[in-house]
KOLFISE-737128 format. One record per residue (C-alpha): residue number from 1; residue in one letter; x, y, z. Coordinates in pm, whole numbers, plus 50000, padded with zeros to 5 digits. Layout:
<recs>
   num   residu      xx      yy      zz
   NUM        A       X       Y       Z
...
</recs>
This chain:
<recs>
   num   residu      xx      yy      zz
     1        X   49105   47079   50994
     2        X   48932   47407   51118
     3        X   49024   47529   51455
     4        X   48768   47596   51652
     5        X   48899   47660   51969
     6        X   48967   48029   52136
     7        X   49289   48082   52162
     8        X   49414   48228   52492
     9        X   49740   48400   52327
    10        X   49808   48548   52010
    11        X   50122   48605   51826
    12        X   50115   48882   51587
    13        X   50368   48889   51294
    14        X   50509   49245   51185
    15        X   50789   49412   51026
    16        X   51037   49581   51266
    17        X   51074   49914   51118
    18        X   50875   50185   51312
    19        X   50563   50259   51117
    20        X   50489   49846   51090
    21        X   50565   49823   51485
    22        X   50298   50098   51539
    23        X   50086   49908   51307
    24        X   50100   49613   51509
    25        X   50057   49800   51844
    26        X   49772   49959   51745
    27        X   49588   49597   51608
    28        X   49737   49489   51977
    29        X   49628   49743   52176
    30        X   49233   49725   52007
    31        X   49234   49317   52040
    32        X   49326   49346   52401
    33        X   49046   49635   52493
    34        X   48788   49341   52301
    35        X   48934   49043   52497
    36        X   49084   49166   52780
    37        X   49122   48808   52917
    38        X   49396   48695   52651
    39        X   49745   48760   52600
    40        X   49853   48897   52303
    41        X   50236   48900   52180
    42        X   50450   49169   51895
    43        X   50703   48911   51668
    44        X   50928   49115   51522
    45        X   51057   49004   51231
    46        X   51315   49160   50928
    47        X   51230   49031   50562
    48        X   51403   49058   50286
    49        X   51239   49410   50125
    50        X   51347   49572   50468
    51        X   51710   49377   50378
    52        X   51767   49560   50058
    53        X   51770   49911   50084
    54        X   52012   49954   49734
    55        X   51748   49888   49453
    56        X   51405   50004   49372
    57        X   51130   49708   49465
    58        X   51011   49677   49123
    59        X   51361   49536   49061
    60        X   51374   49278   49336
    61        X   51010   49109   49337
    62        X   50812   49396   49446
    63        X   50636   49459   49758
    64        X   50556   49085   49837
    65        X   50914   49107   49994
    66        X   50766   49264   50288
    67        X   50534   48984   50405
    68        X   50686   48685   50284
    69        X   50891   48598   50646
    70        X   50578   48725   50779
    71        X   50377   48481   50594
    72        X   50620   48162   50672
    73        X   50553   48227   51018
    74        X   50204   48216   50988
    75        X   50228   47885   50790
    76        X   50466   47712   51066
    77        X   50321   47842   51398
    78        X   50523   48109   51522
    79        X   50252   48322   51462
    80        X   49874   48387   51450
    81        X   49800   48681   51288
    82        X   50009   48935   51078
    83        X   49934   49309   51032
    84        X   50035   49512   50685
    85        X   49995   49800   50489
    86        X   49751   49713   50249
    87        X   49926   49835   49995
    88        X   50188   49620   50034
    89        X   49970   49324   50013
    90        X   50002   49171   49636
    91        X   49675   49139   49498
    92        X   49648   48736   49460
    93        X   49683   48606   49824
    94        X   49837   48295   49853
    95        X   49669   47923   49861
    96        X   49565   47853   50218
    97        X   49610   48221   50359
    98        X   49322   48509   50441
    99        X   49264   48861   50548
   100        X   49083   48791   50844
   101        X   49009   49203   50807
   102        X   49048   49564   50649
   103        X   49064   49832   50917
   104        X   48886   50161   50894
   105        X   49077   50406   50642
   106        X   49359   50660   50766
   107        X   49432   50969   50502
   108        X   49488   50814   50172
   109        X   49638   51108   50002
   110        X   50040   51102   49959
   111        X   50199   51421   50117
   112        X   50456   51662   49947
   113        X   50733   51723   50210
   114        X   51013   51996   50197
   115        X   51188   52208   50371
   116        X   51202   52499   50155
   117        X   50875   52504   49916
   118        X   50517   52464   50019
   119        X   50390   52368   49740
   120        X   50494   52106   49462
   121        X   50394   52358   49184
   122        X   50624   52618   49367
   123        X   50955   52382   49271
   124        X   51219   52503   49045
   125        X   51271   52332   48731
   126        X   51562   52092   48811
   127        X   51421   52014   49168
   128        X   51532   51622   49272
   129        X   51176   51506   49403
   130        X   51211   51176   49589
   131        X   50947   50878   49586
   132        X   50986   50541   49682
   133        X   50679   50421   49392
   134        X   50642   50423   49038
   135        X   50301   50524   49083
   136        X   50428   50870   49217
   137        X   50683   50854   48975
   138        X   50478   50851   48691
   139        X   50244   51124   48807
   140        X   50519   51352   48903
   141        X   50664   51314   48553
   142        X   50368   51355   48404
   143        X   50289   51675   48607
   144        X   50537   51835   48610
   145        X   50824   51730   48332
   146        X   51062   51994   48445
   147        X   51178   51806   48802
   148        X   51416   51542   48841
   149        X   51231   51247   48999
   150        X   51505   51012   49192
   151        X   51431   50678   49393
   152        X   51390   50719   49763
   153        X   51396   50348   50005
   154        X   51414   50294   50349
   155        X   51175   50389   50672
   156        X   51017   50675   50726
   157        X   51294   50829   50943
   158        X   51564   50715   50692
   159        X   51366   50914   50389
   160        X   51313   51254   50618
   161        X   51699   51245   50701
   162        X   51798   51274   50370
   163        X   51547   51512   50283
   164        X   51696   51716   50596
   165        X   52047   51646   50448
   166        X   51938   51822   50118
   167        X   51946   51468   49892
   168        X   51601   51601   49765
   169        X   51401   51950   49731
   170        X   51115   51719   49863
   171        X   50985   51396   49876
   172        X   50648   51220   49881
   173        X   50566   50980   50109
   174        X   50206   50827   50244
   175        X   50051   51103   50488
   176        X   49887   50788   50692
   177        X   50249   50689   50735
   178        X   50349   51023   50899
   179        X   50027   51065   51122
   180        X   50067   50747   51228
   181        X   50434   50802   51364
   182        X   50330   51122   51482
   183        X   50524   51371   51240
   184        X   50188   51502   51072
   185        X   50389   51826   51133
   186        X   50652   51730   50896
   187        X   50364   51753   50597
   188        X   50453   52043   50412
   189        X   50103   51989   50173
   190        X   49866   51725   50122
   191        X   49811   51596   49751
   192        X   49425   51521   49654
   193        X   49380   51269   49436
   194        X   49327   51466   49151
   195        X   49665   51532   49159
   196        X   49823   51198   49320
   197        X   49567   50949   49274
   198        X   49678   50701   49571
   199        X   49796   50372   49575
   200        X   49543   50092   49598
   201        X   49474   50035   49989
   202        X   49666   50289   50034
   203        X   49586   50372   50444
   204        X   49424   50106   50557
   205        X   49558   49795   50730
   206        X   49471   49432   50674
   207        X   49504   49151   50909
   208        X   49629   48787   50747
   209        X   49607   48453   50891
   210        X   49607   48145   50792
   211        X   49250   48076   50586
   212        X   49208   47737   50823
   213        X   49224   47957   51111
   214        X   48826   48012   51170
   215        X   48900   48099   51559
   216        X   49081   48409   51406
   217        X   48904   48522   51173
   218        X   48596   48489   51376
   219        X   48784   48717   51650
   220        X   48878   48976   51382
   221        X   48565   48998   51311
   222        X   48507   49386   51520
   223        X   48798   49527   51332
   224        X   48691   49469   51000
   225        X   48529   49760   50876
   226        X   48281   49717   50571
   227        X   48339   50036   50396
   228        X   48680   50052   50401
   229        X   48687   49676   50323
   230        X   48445   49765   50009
   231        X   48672   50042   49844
   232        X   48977   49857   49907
   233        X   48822   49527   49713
   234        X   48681   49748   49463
   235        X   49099   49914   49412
   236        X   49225   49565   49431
   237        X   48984   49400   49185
   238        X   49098   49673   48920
   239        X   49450   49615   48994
   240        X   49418   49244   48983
   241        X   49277   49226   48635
   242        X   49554   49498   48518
   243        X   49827   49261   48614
   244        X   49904   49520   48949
   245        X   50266   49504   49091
   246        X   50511   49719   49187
   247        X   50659   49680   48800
   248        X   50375   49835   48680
   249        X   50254   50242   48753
   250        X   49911   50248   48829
   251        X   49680   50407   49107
   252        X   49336   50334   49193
   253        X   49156   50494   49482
   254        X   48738   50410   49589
   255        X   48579   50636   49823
   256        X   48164   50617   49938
   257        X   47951   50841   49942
   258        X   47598   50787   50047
   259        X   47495   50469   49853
   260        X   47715   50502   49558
   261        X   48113   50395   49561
   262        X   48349   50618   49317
   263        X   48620   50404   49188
   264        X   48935   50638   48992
   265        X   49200   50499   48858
   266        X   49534   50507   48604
   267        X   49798   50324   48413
   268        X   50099   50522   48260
   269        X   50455   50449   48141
   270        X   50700   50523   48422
   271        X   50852   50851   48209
   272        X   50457   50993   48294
   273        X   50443   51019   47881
   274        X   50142   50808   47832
   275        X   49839   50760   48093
   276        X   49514   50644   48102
   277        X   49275   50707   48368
   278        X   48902   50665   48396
   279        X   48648   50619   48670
   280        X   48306   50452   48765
   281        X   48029   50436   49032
   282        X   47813   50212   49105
   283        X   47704   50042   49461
   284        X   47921   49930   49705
   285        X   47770   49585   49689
   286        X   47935   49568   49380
   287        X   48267   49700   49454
   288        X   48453   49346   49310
   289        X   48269   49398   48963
   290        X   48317   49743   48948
   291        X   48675   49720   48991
   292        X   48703   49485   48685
   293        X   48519   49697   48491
   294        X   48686   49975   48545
   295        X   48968   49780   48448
   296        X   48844   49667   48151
   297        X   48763   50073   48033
   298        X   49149   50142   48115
   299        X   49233   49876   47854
   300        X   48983   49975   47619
   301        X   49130   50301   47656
   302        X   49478   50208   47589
   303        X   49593   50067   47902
   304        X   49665   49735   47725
   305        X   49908   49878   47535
   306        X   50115   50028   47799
   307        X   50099   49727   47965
   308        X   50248   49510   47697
   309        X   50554   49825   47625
   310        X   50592   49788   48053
   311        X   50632   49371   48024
   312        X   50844   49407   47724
   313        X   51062   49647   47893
   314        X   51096   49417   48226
   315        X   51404   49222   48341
   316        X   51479   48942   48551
   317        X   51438   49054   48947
   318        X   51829   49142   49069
   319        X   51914   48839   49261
   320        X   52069   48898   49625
   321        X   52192   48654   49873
</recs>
């Protein structure tokens, strides 16, 4: 049954690496300046995608690895809410969970980082660009054939230290990440979408519970913020109906303006060789539809095709104990 009840502590779920605890902090610290009467709890918690730092997600279940504990803790009790990246949220929630809210948009754009060249045009051919995403991956290929793309995992500090220990001539990484942990100095350029199109929620946080949990979501309710929230359906809906996952390089990015929503997106082969993009407007009140839509043009457009090569291609997640 529903619970109706105020609660008059909650436990929130998160990840323990830095960027997630700031994440949770900041969901913390804006609960307790709305109810300043409850008492409100961090759960730290290390899942398996923070576990496995040796293979690329798309080989290991994808980003879903990073919310499952998170989830299981939810579903038992342990805890009430759970912040995330929302792009690290797969795009079919699970039976009897819900995001209780969408928080207003940081940066979206990915940032080009390096010590040595200020631009990602100004890289010499044979340049060993780091990204942690196939998304990037495929862009960067496409973009610019001549540089070696390599995969980057771990934190945020873990990638800058092996930038600074010259692994990489750069390396992308989500400028929302970086302003976040305060190293927006480290951002040697930021990438428009034009040339990065971002991830799908990429910069904005969602807040899960468990979809019985009408106390919570009702209490989320000041942090939910509808245009964000609009745009980030709108990415997800196209993503959904393309079969989105970390296996599969696509971007999709929304952004309002006025009274009419922009919607871009892409699917290519990881080598960057074949993409499709296209993009669509239409009202925000319609961001679900337009997202399928949009979808729908990508496969019309070939999309369907790479898709099938991509599944054909896949393998069997690595398993790890």
């Amino acid at each position: 049954m529903p619970n109706s009840s105020t609660p008059n502590k909650i436990v929130i779920a998160t990840r323990e690496s830095a960027l997630a605890l700031w994440q949770a902090n900041f969901i913390r610290d804006r609960l307790a300046e709305l109810y300043p009467q409850m008492e409100f709890q961090i759960s730290g918690m290390t899942t398996r995608g923070d576990q496995i730092l040796d293979v690329t997600l798309s080989k290991i279940g994808g980003k879903g690895l990073f919310i499952k504990e998170l989830e299981q803790a939810l579903e038992d009790g342990r805890a009430d809410i759970a912040v995330h990246s929302m792009k690290d949220v797969p795009m079919d929630m699970p039976a009897g969970f819900a995001l209780a809210a969408i928080t207003e948009r940081e940066d979206p754009r990915d940032a080009f980082v390096s010590n040595k060249y200020a631009r990602l045009d100004a890289l010499p051919p044979g340049s060993v660009v780091g990204t942690s995403s196939l998304r990037r991956e495929s862009q960067l290929r496409a973009r610019f054939p001549h540089l070696q793309v390599q995969p980057l995992r771990g934190n945020v500090q873990t990638r800058l230290r092996k930038l600074d220990e010259g692994q990489f001539a750069a390396i992308i990484l989500a400028a929302a990440g970086l302003k976040r942990l305060g190293l927006a100095e480290r951002i040697t350029a930021l990438l428009s979408p034009d040339l990065s199109l971002p991830a799908v929620g990429q910069g904005a946080l969602g807040i899960e519970c468990r979809a019985d949990r009408s106390d919570l979501i009702k209490l989320m309710e000041p942090l939910h913020h509808i245009p964000t929230a609009r745009c980030v359906e709108a990415e997800r809906a196209m993503s959904r109906a393309l079969g989105g996952s970390c296996e599969v390089p696509l971007g999709g990015f929304a952004e309002i303006d006025g009274h009419v929503l922009r919607l871009r997106g892409f699917v290519a082969s990881q080598d960057g060789i074949r993409m499709v993009s296209d993009e669509l407007n239409g009202s925000p009140d319609d961001c679900a539809s337009i997202g399928a839509q949009l979808a729908k043009n990508l496969k019309a457009k070939g999309a369907e095709e790479i898709l099938v090569a991509l599944e054909s291609k896949a393998v069997d997640p690595v398993s790890h104990p």
